[in-house]
MARKEMAR-947624 format. One record per residue: residue in three letters; chain; y negated, x, z of N, C-alpha, C in turn. Coordinates in Angstrom, 2 decimals, decimal comma. Each point is the difference from the previous one (the first is absolute). Layout:
BEGIN
[ALA; A; [Y; X; Z]; [Y; X; Z]; [Y; X; Z]]
...
This chain:
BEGIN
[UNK; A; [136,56; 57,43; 95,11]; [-0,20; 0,75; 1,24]; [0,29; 1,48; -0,19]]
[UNK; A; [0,99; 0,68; -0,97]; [0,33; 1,18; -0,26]; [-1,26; 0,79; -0,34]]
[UNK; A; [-0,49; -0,69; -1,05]; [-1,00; 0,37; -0,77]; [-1,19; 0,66; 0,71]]
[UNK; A; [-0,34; -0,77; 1,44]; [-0,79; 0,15; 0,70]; [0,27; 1,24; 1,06]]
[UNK; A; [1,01; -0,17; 0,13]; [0,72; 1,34; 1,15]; [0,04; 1,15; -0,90]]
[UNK; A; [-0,18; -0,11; -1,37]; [0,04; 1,10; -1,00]; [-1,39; 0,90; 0,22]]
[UNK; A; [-1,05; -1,12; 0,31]; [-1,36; 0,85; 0,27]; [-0,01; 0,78; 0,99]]
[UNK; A; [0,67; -0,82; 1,36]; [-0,15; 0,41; 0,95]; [0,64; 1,43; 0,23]]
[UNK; A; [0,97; -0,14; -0,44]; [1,35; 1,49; 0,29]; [-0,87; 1,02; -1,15]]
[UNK; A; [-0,19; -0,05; -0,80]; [-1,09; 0,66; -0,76]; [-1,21; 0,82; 0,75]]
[UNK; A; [-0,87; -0,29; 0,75]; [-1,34; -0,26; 0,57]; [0,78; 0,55; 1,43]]
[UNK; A; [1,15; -0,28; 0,83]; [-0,04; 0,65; 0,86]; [0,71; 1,51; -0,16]]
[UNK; A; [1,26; -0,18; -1,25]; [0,32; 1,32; -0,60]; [-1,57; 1,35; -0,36]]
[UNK; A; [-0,49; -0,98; -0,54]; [-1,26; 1,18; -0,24]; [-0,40; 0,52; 1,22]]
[UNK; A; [0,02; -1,06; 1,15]; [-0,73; 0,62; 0,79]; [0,41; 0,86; 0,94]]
[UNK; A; [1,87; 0,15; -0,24]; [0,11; 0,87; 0,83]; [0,35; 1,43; -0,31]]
[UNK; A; [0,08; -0,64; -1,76]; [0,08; 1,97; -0,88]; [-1,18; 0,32; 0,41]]
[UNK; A; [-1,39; -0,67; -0,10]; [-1,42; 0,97; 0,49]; [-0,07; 0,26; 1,23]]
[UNK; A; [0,64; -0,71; 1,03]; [-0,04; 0,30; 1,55]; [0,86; 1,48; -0,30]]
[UNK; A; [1,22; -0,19; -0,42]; [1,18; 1,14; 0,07]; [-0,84; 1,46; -0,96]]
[UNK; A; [-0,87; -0,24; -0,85]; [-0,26; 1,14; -1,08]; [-0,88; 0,46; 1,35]]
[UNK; A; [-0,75; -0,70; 0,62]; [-1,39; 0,12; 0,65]; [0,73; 1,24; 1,41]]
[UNK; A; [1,55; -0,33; 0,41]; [0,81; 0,76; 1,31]; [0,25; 1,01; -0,81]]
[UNK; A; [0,23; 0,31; -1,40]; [0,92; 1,13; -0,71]; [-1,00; 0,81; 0,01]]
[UNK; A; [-1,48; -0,03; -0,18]; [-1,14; 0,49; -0,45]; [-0,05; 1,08; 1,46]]
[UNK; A; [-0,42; -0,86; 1,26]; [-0,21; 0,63; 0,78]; [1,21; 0,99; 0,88]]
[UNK; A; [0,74; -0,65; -0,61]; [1,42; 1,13; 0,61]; [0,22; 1,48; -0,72]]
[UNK; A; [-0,93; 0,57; -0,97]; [-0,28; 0,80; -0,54]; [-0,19; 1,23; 0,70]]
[UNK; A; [-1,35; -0,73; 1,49]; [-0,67; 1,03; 0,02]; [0,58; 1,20; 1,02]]
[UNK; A; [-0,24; 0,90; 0,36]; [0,05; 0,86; 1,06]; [-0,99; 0,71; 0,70]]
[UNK; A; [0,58; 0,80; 0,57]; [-1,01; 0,62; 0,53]; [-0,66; 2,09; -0,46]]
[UNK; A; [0,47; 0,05; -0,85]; [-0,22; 1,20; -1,27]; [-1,11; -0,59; -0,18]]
[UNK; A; [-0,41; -1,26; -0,47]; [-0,88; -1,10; -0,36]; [-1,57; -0,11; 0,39]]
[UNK; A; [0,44; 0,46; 1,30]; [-1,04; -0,11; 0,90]; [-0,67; 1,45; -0,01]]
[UNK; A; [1,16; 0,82; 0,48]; [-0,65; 1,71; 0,35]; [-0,46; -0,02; -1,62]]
[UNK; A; [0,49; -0,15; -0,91]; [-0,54; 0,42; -1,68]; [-1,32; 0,20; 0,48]]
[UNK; A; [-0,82; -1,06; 0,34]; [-1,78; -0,18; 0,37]; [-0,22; 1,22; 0,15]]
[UNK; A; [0,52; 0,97; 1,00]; [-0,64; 0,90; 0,81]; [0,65; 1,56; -0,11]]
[UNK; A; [1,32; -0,20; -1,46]; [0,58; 1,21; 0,31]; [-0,76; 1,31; -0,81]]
[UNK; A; [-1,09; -0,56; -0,73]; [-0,69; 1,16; -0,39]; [-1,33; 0,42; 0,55]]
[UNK; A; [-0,20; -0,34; 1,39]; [-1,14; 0,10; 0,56]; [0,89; 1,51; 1,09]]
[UNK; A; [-1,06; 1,01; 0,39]; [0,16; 0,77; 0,52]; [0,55; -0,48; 0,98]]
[UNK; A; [0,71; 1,08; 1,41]; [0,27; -0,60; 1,32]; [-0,66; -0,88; 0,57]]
[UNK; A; [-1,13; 0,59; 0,58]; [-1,06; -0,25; 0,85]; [-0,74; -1,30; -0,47]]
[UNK; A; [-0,11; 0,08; -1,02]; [0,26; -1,65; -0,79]; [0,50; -1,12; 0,30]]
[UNK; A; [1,33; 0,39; -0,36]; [1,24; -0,61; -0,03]; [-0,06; -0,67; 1,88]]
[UNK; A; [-0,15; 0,82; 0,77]; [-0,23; 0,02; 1,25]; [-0,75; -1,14; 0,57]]
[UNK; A; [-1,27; 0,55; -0,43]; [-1,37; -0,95; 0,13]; [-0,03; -1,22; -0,50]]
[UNK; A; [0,59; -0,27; -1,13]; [0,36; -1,54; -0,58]; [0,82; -0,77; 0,98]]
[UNK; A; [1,04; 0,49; -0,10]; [0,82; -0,83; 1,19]; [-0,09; -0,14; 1,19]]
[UNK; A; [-1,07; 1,60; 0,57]; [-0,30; -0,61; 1,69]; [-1,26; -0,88; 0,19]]
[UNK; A; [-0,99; -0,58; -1,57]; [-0,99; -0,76; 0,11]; [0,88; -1,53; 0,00]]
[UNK; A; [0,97; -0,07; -0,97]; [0,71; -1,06; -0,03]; [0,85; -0,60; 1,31]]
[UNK; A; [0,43; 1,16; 0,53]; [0,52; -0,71; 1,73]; [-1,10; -0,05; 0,55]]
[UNK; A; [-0,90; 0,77; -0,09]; [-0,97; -0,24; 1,19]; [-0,81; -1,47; 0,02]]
[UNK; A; [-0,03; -0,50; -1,54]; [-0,84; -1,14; -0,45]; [0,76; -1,04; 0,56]]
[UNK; A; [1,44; -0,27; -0,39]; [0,92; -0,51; 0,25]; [-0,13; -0,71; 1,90]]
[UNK; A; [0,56; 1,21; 0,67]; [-0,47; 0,08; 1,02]; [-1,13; -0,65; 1,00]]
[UNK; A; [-1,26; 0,32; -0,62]; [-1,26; -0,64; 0,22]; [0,30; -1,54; 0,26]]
[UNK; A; [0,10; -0,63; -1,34]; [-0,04; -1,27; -0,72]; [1,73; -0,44; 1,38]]
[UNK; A; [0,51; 0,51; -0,25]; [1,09; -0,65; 0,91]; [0,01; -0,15; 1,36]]
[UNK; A; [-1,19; 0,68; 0,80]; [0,16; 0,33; 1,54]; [-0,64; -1,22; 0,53]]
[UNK; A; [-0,54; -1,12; -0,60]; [-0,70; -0,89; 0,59]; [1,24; -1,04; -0,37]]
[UNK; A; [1,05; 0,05; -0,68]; [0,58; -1,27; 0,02]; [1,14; 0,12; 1,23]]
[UNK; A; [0,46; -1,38; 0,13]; [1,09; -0,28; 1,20]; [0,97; 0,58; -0,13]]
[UNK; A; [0,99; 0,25; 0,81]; [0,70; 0,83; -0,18]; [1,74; -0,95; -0,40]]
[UNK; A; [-0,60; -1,24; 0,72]; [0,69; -0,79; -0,78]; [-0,13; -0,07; -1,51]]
[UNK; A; [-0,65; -0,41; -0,61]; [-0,37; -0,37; -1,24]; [0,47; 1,12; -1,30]]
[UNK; A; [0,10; 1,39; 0,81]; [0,38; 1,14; -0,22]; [1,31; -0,08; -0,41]]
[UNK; A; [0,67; -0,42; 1,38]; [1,63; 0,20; -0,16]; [0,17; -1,00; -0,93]]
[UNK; A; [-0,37; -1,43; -0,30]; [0,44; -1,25; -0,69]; [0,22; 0,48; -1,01]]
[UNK; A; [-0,69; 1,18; -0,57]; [0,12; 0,11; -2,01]; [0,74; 1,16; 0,11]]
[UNK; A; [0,79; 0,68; 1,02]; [0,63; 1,21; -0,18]; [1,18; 0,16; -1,09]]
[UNK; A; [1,01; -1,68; 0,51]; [1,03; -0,24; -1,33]; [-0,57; 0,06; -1,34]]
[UNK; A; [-1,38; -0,71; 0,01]; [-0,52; 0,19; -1,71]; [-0,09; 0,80; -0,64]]
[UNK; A; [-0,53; 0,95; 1,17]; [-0,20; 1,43; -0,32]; [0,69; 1,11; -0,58]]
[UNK; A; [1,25; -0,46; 0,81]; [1,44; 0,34; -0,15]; [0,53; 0,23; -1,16]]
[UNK; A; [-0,05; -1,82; -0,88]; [0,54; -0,19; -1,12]; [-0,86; 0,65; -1,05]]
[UNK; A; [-1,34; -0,06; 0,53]; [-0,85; 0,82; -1,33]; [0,24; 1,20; -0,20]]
[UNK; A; [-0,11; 0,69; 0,74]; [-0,46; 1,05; -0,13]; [1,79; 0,69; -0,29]]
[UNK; A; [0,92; -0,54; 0,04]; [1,63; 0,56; -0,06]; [-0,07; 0,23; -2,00]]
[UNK; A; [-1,02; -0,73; -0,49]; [-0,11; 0,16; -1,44]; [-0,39; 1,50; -0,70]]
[UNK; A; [-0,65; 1,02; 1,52]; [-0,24; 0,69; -0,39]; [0,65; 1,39; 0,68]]
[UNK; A; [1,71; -0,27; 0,15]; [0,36; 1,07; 0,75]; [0,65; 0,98; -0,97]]
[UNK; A; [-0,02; 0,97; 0,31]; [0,48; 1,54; -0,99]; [1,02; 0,51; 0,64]]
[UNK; A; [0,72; 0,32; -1,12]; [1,52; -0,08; 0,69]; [0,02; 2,23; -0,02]]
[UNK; A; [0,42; 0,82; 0,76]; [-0,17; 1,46; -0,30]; [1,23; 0,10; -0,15]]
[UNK; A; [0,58; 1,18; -0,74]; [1,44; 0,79; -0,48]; [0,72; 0,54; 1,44]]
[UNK; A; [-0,75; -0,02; 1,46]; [0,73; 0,23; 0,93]; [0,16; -1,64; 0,94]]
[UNK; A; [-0,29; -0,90; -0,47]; [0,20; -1,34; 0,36]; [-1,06; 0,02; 1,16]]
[UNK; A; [-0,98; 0,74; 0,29]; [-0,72; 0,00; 1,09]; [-1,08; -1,36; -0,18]]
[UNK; A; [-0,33; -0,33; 1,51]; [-0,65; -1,55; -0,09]; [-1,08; 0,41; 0,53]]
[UNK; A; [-1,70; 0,08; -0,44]; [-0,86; -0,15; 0,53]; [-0,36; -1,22; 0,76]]
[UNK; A; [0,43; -1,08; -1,16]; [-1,06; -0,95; 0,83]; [0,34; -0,25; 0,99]]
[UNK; A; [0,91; -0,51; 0,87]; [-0,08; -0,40; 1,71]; [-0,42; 0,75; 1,00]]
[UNK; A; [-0,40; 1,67; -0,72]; [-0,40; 0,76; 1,09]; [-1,98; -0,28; -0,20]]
[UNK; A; [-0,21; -0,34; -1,50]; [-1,16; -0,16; -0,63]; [-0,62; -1,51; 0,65]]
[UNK; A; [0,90; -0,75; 0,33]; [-0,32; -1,34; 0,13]; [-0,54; -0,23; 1,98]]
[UNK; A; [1,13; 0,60; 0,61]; [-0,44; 0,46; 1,51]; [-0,95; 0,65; -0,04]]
[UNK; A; [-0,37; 1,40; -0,69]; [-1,55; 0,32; -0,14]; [-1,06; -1,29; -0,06]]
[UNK; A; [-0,02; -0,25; -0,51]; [-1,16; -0,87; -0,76]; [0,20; -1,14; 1,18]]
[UNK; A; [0,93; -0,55; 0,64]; [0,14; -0,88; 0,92]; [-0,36; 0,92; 1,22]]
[UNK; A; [0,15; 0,61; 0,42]; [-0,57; 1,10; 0,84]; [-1,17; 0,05; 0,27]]
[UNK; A; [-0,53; 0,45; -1,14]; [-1,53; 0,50; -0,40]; [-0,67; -1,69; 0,37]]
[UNK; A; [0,79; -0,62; -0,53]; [-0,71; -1,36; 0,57]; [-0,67; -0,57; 0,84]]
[UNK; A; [1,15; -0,37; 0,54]; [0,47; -0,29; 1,53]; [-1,00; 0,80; 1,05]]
[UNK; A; [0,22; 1,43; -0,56]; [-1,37; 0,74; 1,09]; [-1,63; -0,22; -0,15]]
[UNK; A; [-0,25; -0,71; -1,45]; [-1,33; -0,40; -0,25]; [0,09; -0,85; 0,51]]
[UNK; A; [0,69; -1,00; 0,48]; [-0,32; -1,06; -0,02]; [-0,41; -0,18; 1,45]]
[UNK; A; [0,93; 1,19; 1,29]; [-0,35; 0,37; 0,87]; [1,20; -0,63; 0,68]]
[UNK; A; [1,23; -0,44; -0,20]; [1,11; 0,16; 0,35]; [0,50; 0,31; 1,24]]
[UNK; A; [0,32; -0,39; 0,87]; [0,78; 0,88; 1,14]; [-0,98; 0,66; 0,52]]
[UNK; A; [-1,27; 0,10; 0,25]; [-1,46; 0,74; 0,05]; [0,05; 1,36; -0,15]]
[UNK; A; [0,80; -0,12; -1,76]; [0,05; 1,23; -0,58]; [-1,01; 0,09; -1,11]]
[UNK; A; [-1,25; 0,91; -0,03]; [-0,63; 0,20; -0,62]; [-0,31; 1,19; -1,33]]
[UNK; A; [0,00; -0,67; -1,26]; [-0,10; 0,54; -0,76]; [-1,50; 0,31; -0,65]]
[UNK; A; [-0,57; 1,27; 0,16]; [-1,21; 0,04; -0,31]; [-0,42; 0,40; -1,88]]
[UNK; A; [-0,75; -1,28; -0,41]; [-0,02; 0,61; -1,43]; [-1,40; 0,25; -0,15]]
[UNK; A; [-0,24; 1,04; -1,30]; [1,30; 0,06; -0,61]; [1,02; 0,82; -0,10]]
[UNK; A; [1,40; -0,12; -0,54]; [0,63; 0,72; 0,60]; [0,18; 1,19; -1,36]]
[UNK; A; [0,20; 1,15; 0,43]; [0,55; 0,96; -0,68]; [1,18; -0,03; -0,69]]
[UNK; A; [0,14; 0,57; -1,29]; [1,58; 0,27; -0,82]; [0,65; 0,72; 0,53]]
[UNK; A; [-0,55; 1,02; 0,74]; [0,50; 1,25; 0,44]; [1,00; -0,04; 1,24]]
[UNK; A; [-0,52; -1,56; 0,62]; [0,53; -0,29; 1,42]; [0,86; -1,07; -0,33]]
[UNK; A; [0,00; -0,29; -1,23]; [1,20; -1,00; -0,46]; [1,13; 0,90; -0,58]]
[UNK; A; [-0,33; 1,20; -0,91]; [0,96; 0,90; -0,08]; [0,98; 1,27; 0,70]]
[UNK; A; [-0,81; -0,10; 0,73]; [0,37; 0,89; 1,22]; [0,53; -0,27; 1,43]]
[UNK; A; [-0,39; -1,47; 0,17]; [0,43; -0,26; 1,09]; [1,18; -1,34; -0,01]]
[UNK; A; [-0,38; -1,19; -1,12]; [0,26; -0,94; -0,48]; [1,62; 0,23; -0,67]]
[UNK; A; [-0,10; 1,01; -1,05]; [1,28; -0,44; -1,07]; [1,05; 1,15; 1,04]]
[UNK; A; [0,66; -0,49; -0,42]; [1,41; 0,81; 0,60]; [-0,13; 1,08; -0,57]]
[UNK; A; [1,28; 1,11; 0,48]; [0,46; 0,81; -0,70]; [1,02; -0,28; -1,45]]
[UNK; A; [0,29; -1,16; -0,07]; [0,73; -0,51; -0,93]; [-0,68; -0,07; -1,47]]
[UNK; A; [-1,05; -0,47; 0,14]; [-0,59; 0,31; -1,30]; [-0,08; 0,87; -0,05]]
[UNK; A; [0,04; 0,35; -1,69]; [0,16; 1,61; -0,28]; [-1,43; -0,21; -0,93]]
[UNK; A; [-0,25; 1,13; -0,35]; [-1,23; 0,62; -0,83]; [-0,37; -0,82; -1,00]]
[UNK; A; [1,27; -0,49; -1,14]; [-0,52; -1,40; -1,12]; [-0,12; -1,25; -0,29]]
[UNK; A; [0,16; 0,13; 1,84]; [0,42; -1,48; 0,51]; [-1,76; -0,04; 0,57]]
[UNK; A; [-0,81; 0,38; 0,61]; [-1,16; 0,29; 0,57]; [-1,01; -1,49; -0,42]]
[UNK; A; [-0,33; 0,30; -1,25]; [-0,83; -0,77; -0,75]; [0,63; -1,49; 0,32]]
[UNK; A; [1,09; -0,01; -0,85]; [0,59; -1,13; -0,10]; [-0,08; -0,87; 1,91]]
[UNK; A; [0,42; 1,11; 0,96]; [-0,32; -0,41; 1,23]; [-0,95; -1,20; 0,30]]
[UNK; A; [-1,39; 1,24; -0,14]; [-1,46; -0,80; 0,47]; [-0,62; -0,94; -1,02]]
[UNK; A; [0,61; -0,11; -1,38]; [0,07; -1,04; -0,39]; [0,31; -1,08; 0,39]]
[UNK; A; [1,35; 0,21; 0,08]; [0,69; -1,15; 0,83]; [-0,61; -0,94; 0,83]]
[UNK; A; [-0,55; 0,83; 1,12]; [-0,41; -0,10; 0,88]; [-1,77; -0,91; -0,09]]
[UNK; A; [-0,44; 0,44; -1,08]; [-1,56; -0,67; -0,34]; [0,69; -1,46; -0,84]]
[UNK; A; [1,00; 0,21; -0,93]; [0,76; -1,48; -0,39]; [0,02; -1,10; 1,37]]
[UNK; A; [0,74; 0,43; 0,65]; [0,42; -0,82; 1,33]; [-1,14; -0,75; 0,22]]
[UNK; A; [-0,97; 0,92; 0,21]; [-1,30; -0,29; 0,58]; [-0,57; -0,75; -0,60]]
[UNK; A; [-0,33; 0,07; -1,14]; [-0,62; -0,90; -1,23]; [0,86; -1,24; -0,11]]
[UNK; A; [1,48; -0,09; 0,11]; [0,61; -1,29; -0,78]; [-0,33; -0,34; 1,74]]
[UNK; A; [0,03; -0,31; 1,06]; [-0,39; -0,32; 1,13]; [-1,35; -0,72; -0,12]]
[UNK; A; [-0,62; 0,80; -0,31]; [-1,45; -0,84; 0,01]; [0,19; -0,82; -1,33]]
[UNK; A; [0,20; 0,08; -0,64]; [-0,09; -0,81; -1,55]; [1,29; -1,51; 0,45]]
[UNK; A; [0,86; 0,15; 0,73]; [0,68; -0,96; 0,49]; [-0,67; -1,08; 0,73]]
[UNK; A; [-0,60; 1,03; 0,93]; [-0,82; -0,79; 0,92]; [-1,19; -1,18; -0,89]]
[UNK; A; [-0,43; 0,79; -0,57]; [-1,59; -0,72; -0,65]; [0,56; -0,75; -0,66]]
[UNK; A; [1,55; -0,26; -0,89]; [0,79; -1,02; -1,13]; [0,08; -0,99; 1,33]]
[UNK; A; [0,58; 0,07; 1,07]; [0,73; -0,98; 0,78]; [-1,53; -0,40; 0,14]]
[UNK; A; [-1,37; 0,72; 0,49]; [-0,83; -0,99; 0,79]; [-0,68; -1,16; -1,17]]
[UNK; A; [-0,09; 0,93; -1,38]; [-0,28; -0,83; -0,83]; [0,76; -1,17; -0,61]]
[UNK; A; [1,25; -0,13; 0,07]; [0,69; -0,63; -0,02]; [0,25; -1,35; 1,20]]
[UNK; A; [-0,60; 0,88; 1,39]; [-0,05; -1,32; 1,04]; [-1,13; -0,60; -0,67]]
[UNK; A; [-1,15; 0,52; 0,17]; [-1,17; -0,48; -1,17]; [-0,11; -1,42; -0,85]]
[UNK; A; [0,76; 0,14; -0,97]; [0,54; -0,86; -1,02]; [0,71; -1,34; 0,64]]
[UNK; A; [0,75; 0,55; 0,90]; [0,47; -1,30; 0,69]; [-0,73; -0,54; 0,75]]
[UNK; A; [-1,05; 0,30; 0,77]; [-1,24; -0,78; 0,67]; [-1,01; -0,81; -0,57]]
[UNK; A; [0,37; 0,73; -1,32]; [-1,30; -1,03; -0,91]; [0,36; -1,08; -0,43]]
């Protein structure tokens, strides 16, 4: 009987150094990671990328429930915390980054019969949107943030429906 539990403890040991290598891998990343993409593209660039990416975001999200919305917010949560950047004055974008993007939502979605007309401008996310708290090298990293949210939201959503999916069949 030993002999046999020898395979087993074997076979589930493997499987949880590759589960565990598979958590070490992705705990890597940040969010330097992300802006890298875009930090050698001019402003107006830099700009235009990310207000096509909320705006797309946006689009694709205004037709779903608003339930279905909130259900993956914890997922969202845990994902996307893989990619927080820590600054030398301990300052925290994301919860001011994360109410944006829940914001910006919420008003597409037509909320409170608060209407958000897209698409929407960077200019009116930077100017009107971020606090005074962000400072100048915090900016990018901001409306990043903020198109992350947006993206791991919808990408949650489409895992859970595909996933109900699988169980119907």
């Amino acid at each position: 009987m030993k002999i046999k539990n020898i395979d087993y403890v074997q076979k589930i040991t493997s499987k949880m150094t590759s589960s565990l290598s598979q958590i070490v891998k992705i705990q890597e990343y940040d969010l330097d990671g992300l802006t890298m993409i875009i930090h050698d593209l001019k402003k107006e660039e830099k700009e235009s990328v990310i207000e096509e990416i909320i705006n797309n975001q946006l689009n694709e999200l205004k037709s779903k429930p608003e339930e279905k919305i909130r259900k993956v917010f914890r997922q969202v949560d845990e994902i996307t915390d893989y990619f927080i950047k820590y600054y030398s004055d301990d300052s925290d974008i994301v919860s001011e980054s994360d109410d944006i993007a829940n914001d910006l939502l919420f008003k597409a979605l037509g909320k409170n019969e608060r209407v958000l007309e897209l698409p929407i401008n960077i200019s009116y996310i930077k100017n009107y949107c971020l606090s005074s708290n962000i400072k100048n090298n915090q900016l990018y990293d901001s409306l990043v943030w903020i198109a992350l949210r947006l993206v791991a939201i919808n990408y949650c959503i489409r895992f859970n429906d595909g996933l109900e999916e699988d169980k119907s069949e």
